[in-house]
KOLFIZA-565083 format. One line per field, with one value per residue (C-alpha): residue number from 0; residue in one letter; x negated, z, y negated. Coordinates in pm, whole numbers, plus 50000, padded with zeros to 5 digits. Layout:
lumlum	NUM, ...
romar	a, ...
c1	X, ...
c3	Z, ...
c2	Y, ...
! end
This chain:
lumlum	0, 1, 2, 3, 4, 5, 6, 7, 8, 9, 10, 11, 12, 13, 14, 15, 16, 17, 18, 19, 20, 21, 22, 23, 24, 25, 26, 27, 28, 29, 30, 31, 32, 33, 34, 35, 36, 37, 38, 39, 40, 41, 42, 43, 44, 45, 46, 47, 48, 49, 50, 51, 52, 53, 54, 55, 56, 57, 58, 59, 60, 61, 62, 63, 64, 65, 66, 67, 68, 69, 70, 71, 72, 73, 74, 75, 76, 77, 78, 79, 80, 81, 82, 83, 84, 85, 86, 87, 88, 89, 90, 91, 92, 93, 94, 95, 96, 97, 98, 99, 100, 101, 102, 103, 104, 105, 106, 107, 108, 109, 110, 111, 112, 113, 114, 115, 116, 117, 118, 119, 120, 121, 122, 123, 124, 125, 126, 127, 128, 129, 130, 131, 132, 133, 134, 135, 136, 137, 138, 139, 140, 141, 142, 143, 144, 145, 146, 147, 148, 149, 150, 151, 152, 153, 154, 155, 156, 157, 158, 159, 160, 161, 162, 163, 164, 165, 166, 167, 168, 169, 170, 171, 172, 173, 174, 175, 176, 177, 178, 179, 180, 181, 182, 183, 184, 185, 186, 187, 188, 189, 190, 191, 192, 193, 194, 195, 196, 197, 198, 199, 200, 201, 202, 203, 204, 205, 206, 207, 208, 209, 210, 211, 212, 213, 214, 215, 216, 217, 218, 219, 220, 221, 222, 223, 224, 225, 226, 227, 228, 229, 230, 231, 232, 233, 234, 235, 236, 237, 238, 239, 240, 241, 242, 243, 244, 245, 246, 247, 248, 249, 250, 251, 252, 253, 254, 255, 256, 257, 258, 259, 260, 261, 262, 263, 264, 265, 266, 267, 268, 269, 270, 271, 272, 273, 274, 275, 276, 277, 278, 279, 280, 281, 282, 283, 284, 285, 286, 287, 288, 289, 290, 291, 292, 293, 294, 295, 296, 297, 298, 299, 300, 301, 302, 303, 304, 305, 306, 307, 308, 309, 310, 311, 312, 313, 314, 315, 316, 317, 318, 319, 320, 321, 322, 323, 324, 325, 326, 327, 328, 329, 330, 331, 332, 333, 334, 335, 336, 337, 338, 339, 340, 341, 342, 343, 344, 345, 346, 347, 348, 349, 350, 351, 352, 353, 354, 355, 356, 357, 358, 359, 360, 361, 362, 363, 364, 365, 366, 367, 368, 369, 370, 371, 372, 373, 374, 375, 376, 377, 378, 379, 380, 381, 382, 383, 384, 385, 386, 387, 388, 389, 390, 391, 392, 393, 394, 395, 396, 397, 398, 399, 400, 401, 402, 403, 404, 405, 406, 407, 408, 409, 410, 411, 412, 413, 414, 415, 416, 417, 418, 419, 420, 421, 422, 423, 424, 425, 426, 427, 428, 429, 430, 431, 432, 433, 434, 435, 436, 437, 438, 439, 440, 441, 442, 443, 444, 445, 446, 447, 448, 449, 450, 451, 452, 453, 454, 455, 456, 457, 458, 459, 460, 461, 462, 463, 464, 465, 466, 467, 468, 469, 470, 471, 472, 473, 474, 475, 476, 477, 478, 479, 480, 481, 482, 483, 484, 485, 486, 487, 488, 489, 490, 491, 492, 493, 494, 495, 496, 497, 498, 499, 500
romar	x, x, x, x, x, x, x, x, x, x, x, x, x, x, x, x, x, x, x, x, x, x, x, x, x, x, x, x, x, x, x, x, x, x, x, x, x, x, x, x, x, x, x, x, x, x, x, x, x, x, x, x, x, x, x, x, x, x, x, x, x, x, x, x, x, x, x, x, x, x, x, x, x, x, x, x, x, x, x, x, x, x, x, x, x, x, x, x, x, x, x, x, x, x, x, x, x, x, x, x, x, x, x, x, x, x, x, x, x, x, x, x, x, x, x, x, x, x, x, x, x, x, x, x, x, x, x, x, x, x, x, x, x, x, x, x, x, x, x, x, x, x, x, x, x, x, x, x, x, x, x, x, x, x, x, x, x, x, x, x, x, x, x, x, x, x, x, x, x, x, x, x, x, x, x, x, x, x, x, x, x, x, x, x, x, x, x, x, x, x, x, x, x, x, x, x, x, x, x, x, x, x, x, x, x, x, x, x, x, x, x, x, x, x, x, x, x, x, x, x, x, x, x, x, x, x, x, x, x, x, x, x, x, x, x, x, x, x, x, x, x, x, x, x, x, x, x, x, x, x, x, x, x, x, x, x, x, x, x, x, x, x, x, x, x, x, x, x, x, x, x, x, x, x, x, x, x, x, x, x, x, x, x, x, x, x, x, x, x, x, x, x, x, x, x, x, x, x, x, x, x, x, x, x, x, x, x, x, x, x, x, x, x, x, x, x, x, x, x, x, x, x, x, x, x, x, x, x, x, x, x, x, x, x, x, x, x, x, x, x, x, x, x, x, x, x, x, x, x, x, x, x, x, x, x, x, x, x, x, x, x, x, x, x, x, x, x, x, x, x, x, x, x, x, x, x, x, x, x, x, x, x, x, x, x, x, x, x, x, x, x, x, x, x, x, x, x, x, x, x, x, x, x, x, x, x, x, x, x, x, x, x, x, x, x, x, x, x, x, x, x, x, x, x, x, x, x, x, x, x, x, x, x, x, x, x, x, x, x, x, x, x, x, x, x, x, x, x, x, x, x, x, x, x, x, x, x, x, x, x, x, x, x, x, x, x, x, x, x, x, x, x, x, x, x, x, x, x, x, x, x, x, x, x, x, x, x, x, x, x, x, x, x, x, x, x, x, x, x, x, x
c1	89434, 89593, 89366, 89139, 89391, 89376, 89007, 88997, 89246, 89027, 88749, 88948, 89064, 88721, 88643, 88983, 88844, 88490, 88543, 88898, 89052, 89200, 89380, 89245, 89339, 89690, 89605, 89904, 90103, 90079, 90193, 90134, 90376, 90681, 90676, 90988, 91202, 91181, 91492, 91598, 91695, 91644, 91957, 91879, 91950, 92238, 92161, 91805, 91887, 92180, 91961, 91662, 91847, 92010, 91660, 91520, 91850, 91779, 91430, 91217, 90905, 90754, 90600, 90709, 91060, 91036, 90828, 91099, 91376, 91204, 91150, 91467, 91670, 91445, 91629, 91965, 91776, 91659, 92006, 92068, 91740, 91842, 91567, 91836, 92156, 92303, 92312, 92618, 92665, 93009, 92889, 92665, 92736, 92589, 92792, 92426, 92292, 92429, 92564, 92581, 92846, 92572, 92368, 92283, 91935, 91799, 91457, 91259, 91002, 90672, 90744, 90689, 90247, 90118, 89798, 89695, 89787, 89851, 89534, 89735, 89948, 90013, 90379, 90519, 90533, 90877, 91206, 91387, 91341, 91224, 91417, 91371, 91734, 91802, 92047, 92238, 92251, 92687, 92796, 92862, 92427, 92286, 91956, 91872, 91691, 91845, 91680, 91798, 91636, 91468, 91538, 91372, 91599, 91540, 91805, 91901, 92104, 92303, 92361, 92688, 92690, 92416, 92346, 92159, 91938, 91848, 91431, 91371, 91636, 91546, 91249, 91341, 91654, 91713, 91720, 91411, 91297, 91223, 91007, 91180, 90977, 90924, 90774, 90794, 90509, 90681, 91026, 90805, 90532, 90906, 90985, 90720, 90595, 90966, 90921, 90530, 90541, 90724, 90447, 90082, 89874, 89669, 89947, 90148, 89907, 89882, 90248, 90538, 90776, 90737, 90772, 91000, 91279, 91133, 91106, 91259, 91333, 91387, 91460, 91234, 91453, 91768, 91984, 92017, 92206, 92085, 91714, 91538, 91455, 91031, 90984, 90582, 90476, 90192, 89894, 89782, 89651, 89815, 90171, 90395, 90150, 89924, 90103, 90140, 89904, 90041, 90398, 90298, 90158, 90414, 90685, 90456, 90516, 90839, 90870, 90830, 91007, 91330, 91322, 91264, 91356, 91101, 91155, 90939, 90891, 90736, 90639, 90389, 90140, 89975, 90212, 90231, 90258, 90504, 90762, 90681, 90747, 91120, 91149, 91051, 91318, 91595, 91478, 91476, 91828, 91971, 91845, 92007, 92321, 92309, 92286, 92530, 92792, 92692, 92740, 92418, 92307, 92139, 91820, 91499, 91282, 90944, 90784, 90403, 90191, 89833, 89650, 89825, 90141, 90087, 90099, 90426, 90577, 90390, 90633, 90970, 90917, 90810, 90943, 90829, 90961, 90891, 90483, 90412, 90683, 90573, 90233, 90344, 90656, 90800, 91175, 91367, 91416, 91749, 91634, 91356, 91456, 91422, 91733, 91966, 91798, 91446, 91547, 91695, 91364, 91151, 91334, 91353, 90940, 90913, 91217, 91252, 91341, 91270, 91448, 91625, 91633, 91319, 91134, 90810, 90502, 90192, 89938, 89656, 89367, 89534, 89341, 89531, 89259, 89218, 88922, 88558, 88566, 88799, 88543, 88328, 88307, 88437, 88786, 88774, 88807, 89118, 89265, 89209, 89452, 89699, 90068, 90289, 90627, 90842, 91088, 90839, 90598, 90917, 90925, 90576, 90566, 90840, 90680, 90402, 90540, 90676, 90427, 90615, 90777, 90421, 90181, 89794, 89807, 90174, 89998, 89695, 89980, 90199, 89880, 89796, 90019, 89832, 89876, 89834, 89405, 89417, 89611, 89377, 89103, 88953, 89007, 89354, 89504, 89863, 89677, 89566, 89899, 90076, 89858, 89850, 90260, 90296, 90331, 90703, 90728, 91042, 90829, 90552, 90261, 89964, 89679, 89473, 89146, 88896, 88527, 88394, 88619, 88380, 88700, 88841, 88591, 88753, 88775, 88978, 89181, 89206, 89446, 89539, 89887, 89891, 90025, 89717, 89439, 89281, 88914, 88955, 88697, 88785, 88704, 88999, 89223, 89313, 89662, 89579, 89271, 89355, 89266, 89460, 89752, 89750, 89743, 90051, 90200, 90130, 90259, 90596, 90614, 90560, 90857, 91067, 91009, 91037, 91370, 91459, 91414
c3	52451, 52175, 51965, 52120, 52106, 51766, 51736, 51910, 51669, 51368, 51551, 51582, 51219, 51145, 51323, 51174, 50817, 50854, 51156, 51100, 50694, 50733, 50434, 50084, 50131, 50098, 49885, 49943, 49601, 49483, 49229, 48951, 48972, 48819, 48458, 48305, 47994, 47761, 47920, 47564, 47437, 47032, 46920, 46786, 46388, 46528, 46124, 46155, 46474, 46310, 46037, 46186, 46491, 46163, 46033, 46391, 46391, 46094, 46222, 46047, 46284, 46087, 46323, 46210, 46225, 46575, 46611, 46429, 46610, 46988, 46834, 46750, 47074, 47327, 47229, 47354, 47652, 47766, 47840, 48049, 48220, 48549, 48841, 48978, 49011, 48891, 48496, 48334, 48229, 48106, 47727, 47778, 47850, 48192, 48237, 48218, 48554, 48859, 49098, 48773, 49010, 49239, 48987, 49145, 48924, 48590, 48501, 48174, 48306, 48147, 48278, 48636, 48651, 48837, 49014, 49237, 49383, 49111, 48887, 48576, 48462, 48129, 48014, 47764, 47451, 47200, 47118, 47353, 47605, 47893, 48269, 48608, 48777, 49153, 49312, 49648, 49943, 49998, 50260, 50042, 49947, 50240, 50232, 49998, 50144, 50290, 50015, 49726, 49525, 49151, 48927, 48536, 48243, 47869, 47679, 47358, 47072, 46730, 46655, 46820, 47158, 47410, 47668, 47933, 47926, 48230, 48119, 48454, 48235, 47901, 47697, 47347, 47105, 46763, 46579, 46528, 46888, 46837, 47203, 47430, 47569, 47957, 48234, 48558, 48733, 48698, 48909, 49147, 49195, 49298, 49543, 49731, 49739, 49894, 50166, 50257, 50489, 50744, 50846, 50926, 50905, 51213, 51494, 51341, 51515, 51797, 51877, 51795, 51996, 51796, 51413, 51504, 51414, 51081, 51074, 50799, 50457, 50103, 49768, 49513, 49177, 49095, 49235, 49041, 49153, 48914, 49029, 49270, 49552, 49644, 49977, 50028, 50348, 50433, 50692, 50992, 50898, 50644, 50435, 50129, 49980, 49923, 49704, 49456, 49222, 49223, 49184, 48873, 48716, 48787, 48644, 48313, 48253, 48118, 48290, 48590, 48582, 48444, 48695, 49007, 49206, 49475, 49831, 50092, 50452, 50633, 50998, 51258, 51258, 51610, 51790, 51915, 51555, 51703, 51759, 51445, 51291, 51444, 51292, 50997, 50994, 51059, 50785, 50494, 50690, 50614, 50251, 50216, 50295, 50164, 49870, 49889, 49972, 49583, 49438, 49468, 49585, 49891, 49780, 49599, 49784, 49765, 50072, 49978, 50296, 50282, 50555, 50853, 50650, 50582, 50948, 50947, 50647, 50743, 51074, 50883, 50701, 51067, 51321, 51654, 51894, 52242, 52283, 52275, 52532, 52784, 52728, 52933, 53075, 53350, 53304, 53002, 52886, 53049, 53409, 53407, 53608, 53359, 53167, 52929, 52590, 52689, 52735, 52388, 52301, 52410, 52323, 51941, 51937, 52078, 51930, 51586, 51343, 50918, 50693, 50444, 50113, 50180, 49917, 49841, 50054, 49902, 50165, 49998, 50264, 50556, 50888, 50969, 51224, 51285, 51156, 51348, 51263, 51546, 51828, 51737, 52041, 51744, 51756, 52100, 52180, 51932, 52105, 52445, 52314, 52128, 52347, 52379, 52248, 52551, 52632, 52651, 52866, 53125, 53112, 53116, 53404, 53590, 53513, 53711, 53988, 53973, 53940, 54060, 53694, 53463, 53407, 53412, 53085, 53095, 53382, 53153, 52872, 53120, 53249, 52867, 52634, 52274, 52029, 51683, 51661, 52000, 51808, 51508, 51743, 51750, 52041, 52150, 52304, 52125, 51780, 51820, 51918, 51629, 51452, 51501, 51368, 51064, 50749, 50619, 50368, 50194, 50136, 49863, 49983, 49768, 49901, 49725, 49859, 49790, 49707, 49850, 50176, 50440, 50675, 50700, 50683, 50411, 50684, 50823, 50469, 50375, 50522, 50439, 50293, 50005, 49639, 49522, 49631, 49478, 49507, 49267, 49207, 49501, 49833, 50129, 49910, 49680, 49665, 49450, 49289, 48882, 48954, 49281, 49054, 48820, 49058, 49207, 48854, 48768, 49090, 49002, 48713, 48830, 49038, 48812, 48586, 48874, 48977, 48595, 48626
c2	84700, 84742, 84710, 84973, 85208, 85152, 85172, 85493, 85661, 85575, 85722, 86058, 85987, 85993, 86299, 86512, 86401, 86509, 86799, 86934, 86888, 87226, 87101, 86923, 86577, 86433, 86135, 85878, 85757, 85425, 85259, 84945, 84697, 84812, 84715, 84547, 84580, 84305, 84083, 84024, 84371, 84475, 84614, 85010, 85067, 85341, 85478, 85538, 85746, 85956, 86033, 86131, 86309, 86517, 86647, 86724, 86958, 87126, 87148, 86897, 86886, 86594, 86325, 86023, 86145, 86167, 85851, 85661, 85814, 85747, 85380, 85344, 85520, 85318, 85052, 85148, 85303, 85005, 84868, 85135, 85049, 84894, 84772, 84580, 84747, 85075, 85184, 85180, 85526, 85520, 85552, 85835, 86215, 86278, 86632, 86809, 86665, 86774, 86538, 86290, 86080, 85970, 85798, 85453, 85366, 85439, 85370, 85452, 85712, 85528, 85181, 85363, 85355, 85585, 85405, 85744, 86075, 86260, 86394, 86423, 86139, 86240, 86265, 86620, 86418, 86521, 86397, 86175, 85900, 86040, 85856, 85880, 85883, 85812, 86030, 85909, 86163, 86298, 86545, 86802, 86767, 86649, 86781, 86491, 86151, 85867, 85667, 85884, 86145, 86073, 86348, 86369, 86379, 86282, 86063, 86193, 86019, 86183, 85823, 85789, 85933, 85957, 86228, 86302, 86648, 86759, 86856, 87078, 87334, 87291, 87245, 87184, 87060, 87155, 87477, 87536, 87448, 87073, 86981, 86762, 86448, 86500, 86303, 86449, 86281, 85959, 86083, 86251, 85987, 85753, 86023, 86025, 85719, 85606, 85833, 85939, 85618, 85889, 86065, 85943, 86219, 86114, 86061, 86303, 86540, 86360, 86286, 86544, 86321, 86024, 86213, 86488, 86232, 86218, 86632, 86793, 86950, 86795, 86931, 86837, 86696, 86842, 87117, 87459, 87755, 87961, 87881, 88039, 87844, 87796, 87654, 87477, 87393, 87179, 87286, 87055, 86628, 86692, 86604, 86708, 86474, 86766, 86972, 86648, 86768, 87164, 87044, 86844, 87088, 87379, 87161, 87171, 87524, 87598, 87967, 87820, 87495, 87670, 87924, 87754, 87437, 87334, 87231, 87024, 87088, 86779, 86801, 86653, 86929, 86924, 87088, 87473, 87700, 87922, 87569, 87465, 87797, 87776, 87457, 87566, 87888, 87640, 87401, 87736, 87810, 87505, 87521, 87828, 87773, 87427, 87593, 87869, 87530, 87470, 87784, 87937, 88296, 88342, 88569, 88548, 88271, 88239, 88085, 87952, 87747, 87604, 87679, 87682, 87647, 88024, 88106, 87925, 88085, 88440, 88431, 88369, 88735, 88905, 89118, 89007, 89259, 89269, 89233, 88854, 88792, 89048, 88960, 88637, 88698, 88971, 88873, 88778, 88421, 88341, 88469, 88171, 87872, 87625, 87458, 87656, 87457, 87534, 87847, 87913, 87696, 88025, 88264, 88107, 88086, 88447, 88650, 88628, 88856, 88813, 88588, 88803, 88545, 88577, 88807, 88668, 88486, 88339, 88215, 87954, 87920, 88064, 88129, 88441, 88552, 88118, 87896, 87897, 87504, 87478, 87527, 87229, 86988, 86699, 86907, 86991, 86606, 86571, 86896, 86710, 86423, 86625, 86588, 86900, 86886, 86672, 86954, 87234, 87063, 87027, 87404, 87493, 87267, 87405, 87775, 87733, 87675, 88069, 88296, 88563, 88576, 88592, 88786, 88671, 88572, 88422, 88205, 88077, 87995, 87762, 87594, 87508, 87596, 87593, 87361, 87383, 87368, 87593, 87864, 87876, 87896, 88269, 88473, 88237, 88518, 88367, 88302, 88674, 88811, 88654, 88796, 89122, 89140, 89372, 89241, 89310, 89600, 89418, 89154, 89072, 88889, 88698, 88533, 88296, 88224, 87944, 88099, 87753, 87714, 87628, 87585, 87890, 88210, 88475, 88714, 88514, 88441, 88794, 89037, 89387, 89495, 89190, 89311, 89071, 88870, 88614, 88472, 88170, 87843, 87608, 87476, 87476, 87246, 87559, 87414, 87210, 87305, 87411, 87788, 87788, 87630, 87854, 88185, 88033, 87980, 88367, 88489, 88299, 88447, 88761, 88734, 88625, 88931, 89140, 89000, 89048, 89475
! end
């Protein structure tokens, strides 16, 4: 039996990969064997360092300086390097990285080899030995993983004293603006690949119940108050494994790496958009005042969602008012006779008003009128198989027994409720209702939209009342296509300037 259960689900895997990729594929990280240090460490010529560390401070560009002082400082490095057990970091300045106390592993970033997920490997060559540091989760951060958070930083020596530059804030050493040697693929490529085992892309549609445990938010790297805070949100098959690629490459670009610290939302994607959406809202909440706990301000966020992560993100910056609920409903939320929770459940999907941090939306591929691919008798038979969320299906069921309290349409919604491929379908009478919401005028909104996308129509992807739109090179995986990328990157820019005046 068991086994053709799990036939069947590769036969619907099948069918969401060739019928249904309403998002570019999430290509799962993995990684060469880690390579070790040498166990018998060279001792570093602590002269050689001082002197070339003195020229690259007076601002001596010449090559083989800095190829004889990286020669040199990997050498002390590599005792820090520990695979086994924490670094000891009590002769080095950590005071630049946040949270230094929590420090339980040091790795040198290019022993970590990247095997896939990421299109560019390459490392920001410079000055400095570029690490990957792990981070333990306290109560004071606790929107970091379980399993720790890696976080880039470059180790720098004057031939005495070694520090730790955090290389998400700066760019360069020296006087005359010496580069710093970066490698952010390497922390990120650790990241993920601890945690994408969470979600399978496949029952994650299928079954909220059994990944809602797994539901959440993470911070990508290291906390900044000064930042501004960019929340991405994944569309449906899909997981944070799709912005990979875009997060790479935005960490590249000094302006936007020194400016902003990226967050994660992960979620099982085939249940109802407007649940998910409250999800979502209390995830940005809790980054928000997680942050605030820190020190931080609590404005300026940019939300951006592929595909049906733009629905998601669209409804944190809208005013719902009264029309979707009386669409369905003839009494308020707590005159229903279902339980106090599902209650509150409701009225959180229905009733919401916008987020005020947030100041800026981009949607990449987003069905705002839903995606014609969804009416294919392939996706019908996933939709047949997708399970509501546990605690809504009580209520719904409960509903219908009352008809007294819904109207004709309130009656269809309780005999079905929609999930997530229902909603995008067009004509849902929910999908269209949602849609119809204004667009907040305290809000800036971008759209990027793939000229190739044969999953969601442009009419569909483009929307009236956007500051820009953008028709770039690129199928439905715009995310992380290198036009989409770098429309996202000049948006963020943008915003930074504009937060500047």
């Amino acid at each position: 039996m068991d086994r053709l259960y799990s036939l069947y689900l590769w036969q619907l895997a099948a069918l969401l990969c060739s019928a249904i990729s309403l998002c570019s594929c999430s290509t799962k990280v993995r990684l060469y064997q880690q390579q070790p240090i040498a166990a018998k460490v060279q001792n570093a010529d602590n002269k050689t360092i001082a002197t070339a560390w003195a020229k690259l401070q007076s601002g001596d560009l010449d090559e083989s300086v800095a190829t004889q002082y990286n020669s040199e400082l990997r050498k002390l490095v590599a005792k820090l390097h520990g695979q086994d057990g924490p670094p000891n970091l009590t002769a080095i300045d950590t005071s630049q990285i946040h949270g230094a106390d929590r420090i339980d592993q040091l790795l040198i970033a290019d022993t970590i080899k990247v095997q896939r997920g990421f299109c560019d490997k390459s490392s920001i060559p410079g000055v400095g030995i570029p690490v990957a540091l792990r981070l333990q989760p306290t109560a004071s951060d606790p929107l970091v993983p379980e399993d720790g958070l890696w976080v880039p930083a470059t180790v720098v020596s004057d031939g005495v004293n070694l520090r730790l530059i955090d290389s998400t804030s700066r760019s360069a050493i020296g006087v005359r603006q010496t580069p710093l040697a970066m490698n952010f693929v390497a922390p990120l490529a650790k990241d993920i690949h601890a945690r994408q085992r969470e979600f399978q892309r496949l029952t994650a549609v299928l079954n909220y119940e059994r990944f809602s445990p797994r539901m959440g938010i993470v911070r990508v790297f290291g906390f900044h108050p000064k930042k501004t805070p960019v929340v991405l949100v994944h569309g449906i098959y899909s997981t944070t494994n799709s912005w990979n690629n875009a997060i790479n490459s935005l960490m590249r670009i000094p302006e936007v790496r020194e400016q902003y610290e990226f967050w994660v939302f992960n979620y099982p994607t085939g249940a109802p958009i407007p649940f998910l959406a409250e999800e979502l809202r209390s995830a940005v909440q809790q980054v928000t005042q997680s942050r605030a706990a820190l020190g931080a301000e609590r404005e300026g966020m940019v939300l951006i969602g592929h595909s049906m992560g733009g629905l998601m993100a669209k409804a944190l910056t809208q005013n719902s008012g009264q029309k979707q609920w009386q669409a369905y409903f003839k009494v308020a939320p707590e005159s229903l006779p279902i339980s106090r929770s599902q209650q509150a459940e409701l009225r959180a999907m229905f009733f919401f008003e916008p987020l005020p941090e947030v100041e800026r939306a981009i949607f990449v591929a987003t069905p705002h009128r839903g995606a014609g691919i969804t009416g294919r008798r392939s996706v019908e038979l996933i939709d047949e198989v997708v399970r509501t969320p546990r605690d809504l299906l009580e209520a719904t069921k409960v509903l219908r027994k009352h008809p007294e309290l819904l109207t004709t349409e309130g009656l269809h919604l309780v005999a079905d409720f929609p999930n997530s491929i229902e909603h995008m379908r067009p004509g849902n009478s929910l999908g269209e209702l949602f849609s119809e919401l204004p667009l907040n005028p305290k809000v800036k909104y971008h759209s990027i939209i793939g000229k190739c996308d044969k999953i969601v129509e442009r009419s569909s992807s483009s929307i009236d009342g956007v500051t820009s739109e953008a028709i770039i090179e690129s199928d439905h995986g715009a995310q992380a296509s290198v036009t989409g990328i770098e429309e996202i990157a000049r948006i963020l820019q943008a915003h930074t300037t504009s937060k500047a005046n």
